[in-house]
C-alpha positions as CSV (number, residue, x, y, z in Angstrom):
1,X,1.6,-4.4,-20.7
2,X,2.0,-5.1,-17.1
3,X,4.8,-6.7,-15.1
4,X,5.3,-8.2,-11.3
5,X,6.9,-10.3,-9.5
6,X,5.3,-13.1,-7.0
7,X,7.4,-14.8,-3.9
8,X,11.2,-15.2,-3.9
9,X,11.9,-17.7,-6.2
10,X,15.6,-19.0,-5.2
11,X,17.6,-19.9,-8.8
12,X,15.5,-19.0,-11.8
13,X,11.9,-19.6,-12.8
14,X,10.0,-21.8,-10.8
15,X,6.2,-23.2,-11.5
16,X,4.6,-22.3,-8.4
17,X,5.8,-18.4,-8.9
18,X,4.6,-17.9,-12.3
19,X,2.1,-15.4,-13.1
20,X,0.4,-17.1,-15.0
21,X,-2.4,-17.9,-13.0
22,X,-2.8,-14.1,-11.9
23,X,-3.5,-13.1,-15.9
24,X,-6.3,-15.4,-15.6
25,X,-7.5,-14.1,-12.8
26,X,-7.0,-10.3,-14.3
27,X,-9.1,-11.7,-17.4
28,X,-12.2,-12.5,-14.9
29,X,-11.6,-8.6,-13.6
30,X,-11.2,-7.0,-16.8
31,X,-13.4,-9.6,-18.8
32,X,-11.2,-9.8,-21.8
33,X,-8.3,-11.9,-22.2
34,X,-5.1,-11.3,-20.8
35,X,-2.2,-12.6,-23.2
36,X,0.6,-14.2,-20.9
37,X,4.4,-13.5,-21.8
38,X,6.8,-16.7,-21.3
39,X,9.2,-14.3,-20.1
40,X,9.8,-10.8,-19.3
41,X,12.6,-10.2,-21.6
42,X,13.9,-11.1,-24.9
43,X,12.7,-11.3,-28.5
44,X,9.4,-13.5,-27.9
45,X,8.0,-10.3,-25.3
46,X,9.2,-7.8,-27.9
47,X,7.4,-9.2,-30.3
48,X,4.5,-9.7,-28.1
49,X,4.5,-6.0,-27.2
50,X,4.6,-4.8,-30.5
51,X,1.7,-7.0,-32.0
52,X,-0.7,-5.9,-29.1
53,X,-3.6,-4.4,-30.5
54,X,-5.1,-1.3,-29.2
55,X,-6.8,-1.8,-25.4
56,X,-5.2,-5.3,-25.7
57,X,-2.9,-6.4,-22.5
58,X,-0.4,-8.4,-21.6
59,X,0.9,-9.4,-18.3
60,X,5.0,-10.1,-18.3
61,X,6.1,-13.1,-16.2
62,X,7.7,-13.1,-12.8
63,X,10.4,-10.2,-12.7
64,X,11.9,-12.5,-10.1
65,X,12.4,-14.9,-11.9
66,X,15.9,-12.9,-12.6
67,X,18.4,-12.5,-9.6
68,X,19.3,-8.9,-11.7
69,X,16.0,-7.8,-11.1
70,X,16.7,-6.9,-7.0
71,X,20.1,-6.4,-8.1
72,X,19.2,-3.1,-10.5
73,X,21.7,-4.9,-12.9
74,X,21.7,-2.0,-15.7
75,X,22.1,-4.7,-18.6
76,X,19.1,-6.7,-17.2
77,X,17.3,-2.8,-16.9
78,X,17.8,-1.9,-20.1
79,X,16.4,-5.1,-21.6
80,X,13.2,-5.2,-19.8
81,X,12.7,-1.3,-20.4
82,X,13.4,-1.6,-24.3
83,X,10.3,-3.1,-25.8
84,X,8.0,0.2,-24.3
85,X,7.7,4.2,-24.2
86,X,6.4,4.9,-21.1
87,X,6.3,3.4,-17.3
88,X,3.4,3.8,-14.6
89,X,4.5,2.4,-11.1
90,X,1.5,1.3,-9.7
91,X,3.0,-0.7,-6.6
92,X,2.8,0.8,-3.6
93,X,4.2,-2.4,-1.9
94,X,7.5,-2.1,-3.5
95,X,7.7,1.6,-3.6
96,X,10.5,1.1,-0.9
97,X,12.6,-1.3,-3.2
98,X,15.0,0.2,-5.7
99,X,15.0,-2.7,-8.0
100,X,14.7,-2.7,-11.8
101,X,10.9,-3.2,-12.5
102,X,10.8,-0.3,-9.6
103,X,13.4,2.3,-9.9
104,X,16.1,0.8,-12.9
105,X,13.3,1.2,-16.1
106,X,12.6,4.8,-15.1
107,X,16.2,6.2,-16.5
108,X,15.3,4.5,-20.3
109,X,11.2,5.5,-20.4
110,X,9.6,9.2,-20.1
111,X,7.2,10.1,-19.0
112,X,7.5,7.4,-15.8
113,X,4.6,8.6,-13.2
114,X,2.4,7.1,-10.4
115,X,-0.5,5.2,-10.9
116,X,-4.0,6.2,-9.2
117,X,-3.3,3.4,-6.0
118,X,0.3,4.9,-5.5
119,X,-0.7,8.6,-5.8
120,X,-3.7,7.5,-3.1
121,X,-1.6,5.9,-0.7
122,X,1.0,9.3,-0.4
123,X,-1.9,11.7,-0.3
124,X,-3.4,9.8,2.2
125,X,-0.1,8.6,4.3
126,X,2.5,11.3,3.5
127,X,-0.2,13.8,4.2
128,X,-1.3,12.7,7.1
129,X,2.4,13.2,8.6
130,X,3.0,16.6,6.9
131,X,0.4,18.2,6.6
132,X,-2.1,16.5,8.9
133,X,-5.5,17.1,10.4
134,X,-5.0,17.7,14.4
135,X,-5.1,16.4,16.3
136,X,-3.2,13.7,15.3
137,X,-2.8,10.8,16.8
138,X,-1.2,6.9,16.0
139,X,-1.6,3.4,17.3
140,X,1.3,1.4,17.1
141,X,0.7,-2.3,18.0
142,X,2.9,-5.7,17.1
143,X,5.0,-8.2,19.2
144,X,8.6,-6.1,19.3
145,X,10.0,-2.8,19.7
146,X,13.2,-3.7,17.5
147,X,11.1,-3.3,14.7
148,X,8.9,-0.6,15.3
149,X,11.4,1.5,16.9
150,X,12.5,4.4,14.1
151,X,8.2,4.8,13.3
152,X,7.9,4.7,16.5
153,X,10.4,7.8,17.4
154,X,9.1,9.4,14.2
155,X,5.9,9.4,15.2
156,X,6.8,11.1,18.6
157,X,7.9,14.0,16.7
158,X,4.8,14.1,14.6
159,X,2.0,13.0,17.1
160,X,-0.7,14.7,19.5
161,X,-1.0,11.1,21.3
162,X,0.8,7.8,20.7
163,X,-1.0,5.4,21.6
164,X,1.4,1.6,22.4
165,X,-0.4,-2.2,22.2
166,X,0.9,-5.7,21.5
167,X,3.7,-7.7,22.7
168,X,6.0,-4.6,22.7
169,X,4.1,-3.1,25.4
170,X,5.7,-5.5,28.0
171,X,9.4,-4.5,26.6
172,X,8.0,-0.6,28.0
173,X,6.7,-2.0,31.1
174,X,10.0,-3.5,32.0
175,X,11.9,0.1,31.1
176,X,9.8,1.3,33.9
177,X,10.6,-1.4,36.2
178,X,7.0,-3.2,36.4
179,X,6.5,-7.3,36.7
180,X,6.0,-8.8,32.9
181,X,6.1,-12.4,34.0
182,X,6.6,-14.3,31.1
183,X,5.3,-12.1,28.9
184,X,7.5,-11.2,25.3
185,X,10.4,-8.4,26.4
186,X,13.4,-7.7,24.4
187,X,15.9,-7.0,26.8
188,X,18.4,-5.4,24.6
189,X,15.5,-2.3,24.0
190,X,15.1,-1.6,27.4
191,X,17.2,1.8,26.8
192,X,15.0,1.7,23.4
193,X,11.8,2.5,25.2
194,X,13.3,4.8,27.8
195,X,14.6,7.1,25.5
196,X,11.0,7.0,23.7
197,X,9.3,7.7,26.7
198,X,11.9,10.9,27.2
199,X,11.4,11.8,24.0
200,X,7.3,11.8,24.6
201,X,8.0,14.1,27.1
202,X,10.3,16.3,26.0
203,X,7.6,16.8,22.9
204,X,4.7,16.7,25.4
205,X,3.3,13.9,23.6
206,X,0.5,11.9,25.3
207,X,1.9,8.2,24.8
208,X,-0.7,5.7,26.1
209,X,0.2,2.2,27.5
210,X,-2.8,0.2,28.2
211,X,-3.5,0.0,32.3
212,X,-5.2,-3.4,32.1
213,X,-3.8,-6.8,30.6
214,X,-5.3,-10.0,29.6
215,X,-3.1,-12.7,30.8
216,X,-2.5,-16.1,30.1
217,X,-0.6,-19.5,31.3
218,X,0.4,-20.6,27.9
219,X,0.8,-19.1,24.1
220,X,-2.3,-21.4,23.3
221,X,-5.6,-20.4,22.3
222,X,-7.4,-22.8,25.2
223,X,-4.9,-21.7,27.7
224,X,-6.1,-20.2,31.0
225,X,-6.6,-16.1,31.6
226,X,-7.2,-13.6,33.6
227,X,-7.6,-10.0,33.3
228,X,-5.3,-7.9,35.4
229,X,-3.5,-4.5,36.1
230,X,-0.3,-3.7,33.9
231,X,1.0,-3.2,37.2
232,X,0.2,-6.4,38.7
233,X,1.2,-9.2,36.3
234,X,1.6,-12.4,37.9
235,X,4.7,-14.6,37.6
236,X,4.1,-17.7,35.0
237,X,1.7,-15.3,33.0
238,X,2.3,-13.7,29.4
239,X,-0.1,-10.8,28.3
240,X,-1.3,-11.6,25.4
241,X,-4.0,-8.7,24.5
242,X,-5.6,-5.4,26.3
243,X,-8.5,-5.7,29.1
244,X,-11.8,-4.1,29.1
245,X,-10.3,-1.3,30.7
246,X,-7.9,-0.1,28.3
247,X,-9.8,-0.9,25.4
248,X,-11.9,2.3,27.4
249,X,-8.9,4.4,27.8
250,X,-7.7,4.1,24.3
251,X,-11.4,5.0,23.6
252,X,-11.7,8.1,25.3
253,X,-7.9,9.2,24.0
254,X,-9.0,8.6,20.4
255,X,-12.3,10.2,20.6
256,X,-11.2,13.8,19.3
257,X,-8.4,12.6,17.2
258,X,-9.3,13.9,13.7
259,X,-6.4,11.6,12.0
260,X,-5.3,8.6,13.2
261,X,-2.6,6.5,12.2
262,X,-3.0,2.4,13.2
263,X,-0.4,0.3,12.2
264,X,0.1,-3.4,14.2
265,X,-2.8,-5.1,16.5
266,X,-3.4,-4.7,20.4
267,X,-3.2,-8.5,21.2
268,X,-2.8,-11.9,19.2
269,X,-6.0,-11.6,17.2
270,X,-5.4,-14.7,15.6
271,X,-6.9,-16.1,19.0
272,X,-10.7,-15.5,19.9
273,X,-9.9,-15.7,23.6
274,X,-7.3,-12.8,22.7
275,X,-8.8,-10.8,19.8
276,X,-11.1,-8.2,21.6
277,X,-8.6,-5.7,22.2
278,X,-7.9,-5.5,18.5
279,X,-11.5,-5.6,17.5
280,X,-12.3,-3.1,19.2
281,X,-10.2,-0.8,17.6
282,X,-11.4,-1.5,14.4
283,X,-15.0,-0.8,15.8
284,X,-13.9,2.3,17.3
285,X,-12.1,3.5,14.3
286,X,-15.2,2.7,12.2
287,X,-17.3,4.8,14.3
288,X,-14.3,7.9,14.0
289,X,-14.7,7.7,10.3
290,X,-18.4,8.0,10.1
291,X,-17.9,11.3,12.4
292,X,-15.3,12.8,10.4
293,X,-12.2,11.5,11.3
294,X,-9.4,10.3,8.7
295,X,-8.2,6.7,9.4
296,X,-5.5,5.1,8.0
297,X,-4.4,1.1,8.4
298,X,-1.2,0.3,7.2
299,X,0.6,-2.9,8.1
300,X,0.2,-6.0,7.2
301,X,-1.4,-7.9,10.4
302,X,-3.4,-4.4,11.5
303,X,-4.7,-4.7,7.8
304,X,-5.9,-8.5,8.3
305,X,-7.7,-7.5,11.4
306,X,-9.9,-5.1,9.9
307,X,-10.7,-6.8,6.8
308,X,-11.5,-10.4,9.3
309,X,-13.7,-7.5,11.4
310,X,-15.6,-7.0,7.6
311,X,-15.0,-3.1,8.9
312,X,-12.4,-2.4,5.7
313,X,-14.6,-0.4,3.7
314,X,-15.6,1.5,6.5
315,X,-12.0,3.1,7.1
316,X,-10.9,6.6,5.1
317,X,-7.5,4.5,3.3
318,X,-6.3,0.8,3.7
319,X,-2.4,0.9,2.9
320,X,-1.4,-2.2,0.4
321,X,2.4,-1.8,1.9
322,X,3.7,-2.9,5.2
323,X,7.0,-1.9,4.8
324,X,6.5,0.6,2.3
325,X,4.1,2.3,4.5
326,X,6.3,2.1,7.8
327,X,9.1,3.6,5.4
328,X,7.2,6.2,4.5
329,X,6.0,7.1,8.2
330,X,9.4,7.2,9.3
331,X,10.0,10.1,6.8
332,X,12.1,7.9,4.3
333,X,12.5,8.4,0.2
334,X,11.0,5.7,-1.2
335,X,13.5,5.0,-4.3
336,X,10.4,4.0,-6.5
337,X,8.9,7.1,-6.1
338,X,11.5,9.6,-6.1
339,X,12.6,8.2,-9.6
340,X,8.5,8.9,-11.0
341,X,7.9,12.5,-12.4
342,X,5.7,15.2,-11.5
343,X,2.8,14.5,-13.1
């Protein structure tokens, strides 16, 4: 039997959340049907459950469907917990949650364990910060600093080279006192960024801002550019992705990593006019792989770059959690793993 959840459905079970078209889709996969519970709890999935035959499956509805469910309501726990034996968290996504279907069904079912994808994404991510393969060296990319900023410090600690792209690379030129124009800069992490660039050195952490900028006149896909210095930003212009040049440098830094870390893309992507800088970095990291390196992609917009670049299968691990994964990185217990066994 296997349970989910889908969305955030607001007051109870709504239509466009139900699982129900997801068992279809996992009876295509598995080519055999998948029964569909109307529920998740009560008598009519107990006795579902208990008449499964042997390699039969079942897929529960939406966990989410119940507010107790992100609430770890013990009542609610023990209910969904009492029609099985055993639990196998396979969902490295929610890993980071300590909700029922997570954390709560481990106390009333032993043995609870990981699934292959979970036990794949720790070797590969919680390995590659304790006991990596040096050197070692991340790419941390995205609009803003406020929400990279504890990966980003942990990574400091753990890094050969930190390498810094998107929108948050303006908020760091600012911190050193360079024109941004109108380019994304939160203000309020201006400290943020110094003490991260102290902390660099303190550690002697190469941590790479890219020297060239590809600037436009307007967040718009058909708007006007220019490629131009970091240093040399033009009023009335917002960088919106790396130039030729540091596409280069970021090159050349990489080229004897033997484990890198990528989580959030160089420019907005989303754009053709902006996209190379990101590309490239998915070409680049492809190449690595092929030559021995181990590369890891976690994060949700990093992860939609590679797999629009058609280069996914040609990367060592693609992480299935974004917030899981940054959790993870910043040397957090994830509540859904700590609560699994050794297995």
């Amino acid at each position: 039997t296997m349970c989910s959840h889908l969305g955030r459905p607001k007051d109870g079970p709504e239509d466009k959340f139900s699982l129900a078209p997801v068992a279809s889709r996992m009876s295509e996969c598995l080519g055999q049907d998948v029964k569909m519970a109307p529920d998740c709890i009560g008598e009519e999935v107990s006795s579902m459950v208990s008449s499964l035959g042997d390699g039969e499956c079942l897929l529960l509805e939406n966990t989410r469907f119940y507010k107790e469910e992100e609430k770890n309501e013990p009542g609610f726990v023990e209910k969904l917990a009492a029609p099985f034996d055993l639990f196998v968290n396979d969902a490295f996504g929610t890993a980071h949650r300590a909700h029922a279907s997570t954390e709560g069904v481990t106390k009333y079912l032993k043995p609870s364990v990981s699934g292959f994808l979970l036990a794949k994404e720790l070797q590969y991510l919680a390995g590659a910060i304790d006991e990596p393969v040096r050197p070692l060296c991340a790419i941390v990319g995205g609009s803003k600093v406020s929400s990279k900023i504890s990966v980003l410090e942990s990574l400091i600690n753990k890094c050969d080279k930190v390498i810094i792209g998107g929108g948050m690379v303006f908020t760091f030129l600012k911190a050193m006192d360079q024109a941004t124009g109108t380019s994304l800069v939160e203000d309020d992490y201006l400290e943020t960024a110094k003490k991260a660039m102290a902390l660099a050195e303190e550690k002697g952490v190469e941590l790479i801002l890219p020297n060239e900028i590809v600037v436009a006149d307007a967040f718009a896909a058909d708007a006007n550019t220019q490629v131009v210095s970091a240093d040399a930003i033009p009023d009335g212009w917002m960088g919106l992705d790396n130039g030729p040049e540091a596409t280069k440098m970021i090159q050349d830094a990489l080229a004897d990593a033997k484990t890198i870390l990528w989580n959030g893309p160089m420019g907005v992507f989303e754009m053709d006019a902006f996209a190379k800088g990101t590309f490239a970095i998915c070409d680049t990291l492809a190449d690595l792989t092929e030559k021995g390196a181990i590369t890891i992609v976690g994060g949700g917009d990093s992860v939609a770059a590679v797999e629009k670049a058609g280069l996914a299968e040609k990367m060592s691990h693609i992480s299935t959690g974004g917030g899981a994964s940054l959790e993870l990185l910043e040397g957090k217990v994830l509540p859904g793993v700590a609560a699994l066994e050794e297995a």
